[in-house]
Legacy VTK file of the C-alpha trace (Angstrom):
# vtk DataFile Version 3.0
C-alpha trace
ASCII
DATASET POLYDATA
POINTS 57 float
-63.758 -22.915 -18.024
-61.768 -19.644 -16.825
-60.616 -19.707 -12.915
-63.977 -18.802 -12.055
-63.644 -17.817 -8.024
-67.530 -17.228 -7.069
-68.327 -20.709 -7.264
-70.192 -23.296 -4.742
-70.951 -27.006 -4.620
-73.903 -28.604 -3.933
-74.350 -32.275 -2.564
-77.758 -34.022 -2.676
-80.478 -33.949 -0.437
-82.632 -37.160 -0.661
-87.068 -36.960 0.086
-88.926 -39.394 2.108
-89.209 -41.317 -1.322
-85.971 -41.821 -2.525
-85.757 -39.135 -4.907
-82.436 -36.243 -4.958
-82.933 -32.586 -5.162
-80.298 -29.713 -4.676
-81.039 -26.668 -2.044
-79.922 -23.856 -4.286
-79.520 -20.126 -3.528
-80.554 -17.469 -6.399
-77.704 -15.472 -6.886
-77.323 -11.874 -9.006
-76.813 -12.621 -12.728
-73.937 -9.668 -12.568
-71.860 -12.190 -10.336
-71.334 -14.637 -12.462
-72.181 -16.950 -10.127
-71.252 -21.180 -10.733
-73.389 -23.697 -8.893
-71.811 -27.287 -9.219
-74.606 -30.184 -8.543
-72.664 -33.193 -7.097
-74.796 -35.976 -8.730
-75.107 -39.284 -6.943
-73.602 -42.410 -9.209
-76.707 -44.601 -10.394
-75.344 -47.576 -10.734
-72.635 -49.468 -8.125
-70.381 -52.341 -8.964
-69.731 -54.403 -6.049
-66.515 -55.451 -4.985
-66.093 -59.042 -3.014
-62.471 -60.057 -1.667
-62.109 -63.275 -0.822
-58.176 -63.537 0.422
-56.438 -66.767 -0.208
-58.247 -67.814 -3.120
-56.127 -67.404 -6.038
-52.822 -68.255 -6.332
-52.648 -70.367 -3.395
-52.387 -74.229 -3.842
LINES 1 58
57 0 1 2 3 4 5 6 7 8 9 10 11 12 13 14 15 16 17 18 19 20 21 22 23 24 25 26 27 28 29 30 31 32 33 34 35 36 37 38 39 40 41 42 43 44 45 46 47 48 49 50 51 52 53 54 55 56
């Protein structure tokens, strides 16, 4: 992709039921305009410390 400068990122906006959608602005087709969706992961790995544990006699 070529150093595009007219460019924007979007974050999600979440409904009453859960559900993601992006609040997008039409732009000109002349501008050459590049909207970037930030999409939420969909799955998460969770992480537990326990210090101490291992290692330690």
């Amino acid at each position: 992709m070529d150093s595009n400068k007219s460019r924007s990122y979007h974050r999600p906006v979440w409904d009453d039921n859960g559900r993601f959608h992006f609040e997008l602005t039409p732009q000109p087709k002349g501008k050459n305009h590049v909207s970037v969706c930030l999409v939420p992961p969909e799955k998460v790995i969770p992480v537990i410390f326990i210090p101490g544990v291992m290692g330690s006699t």
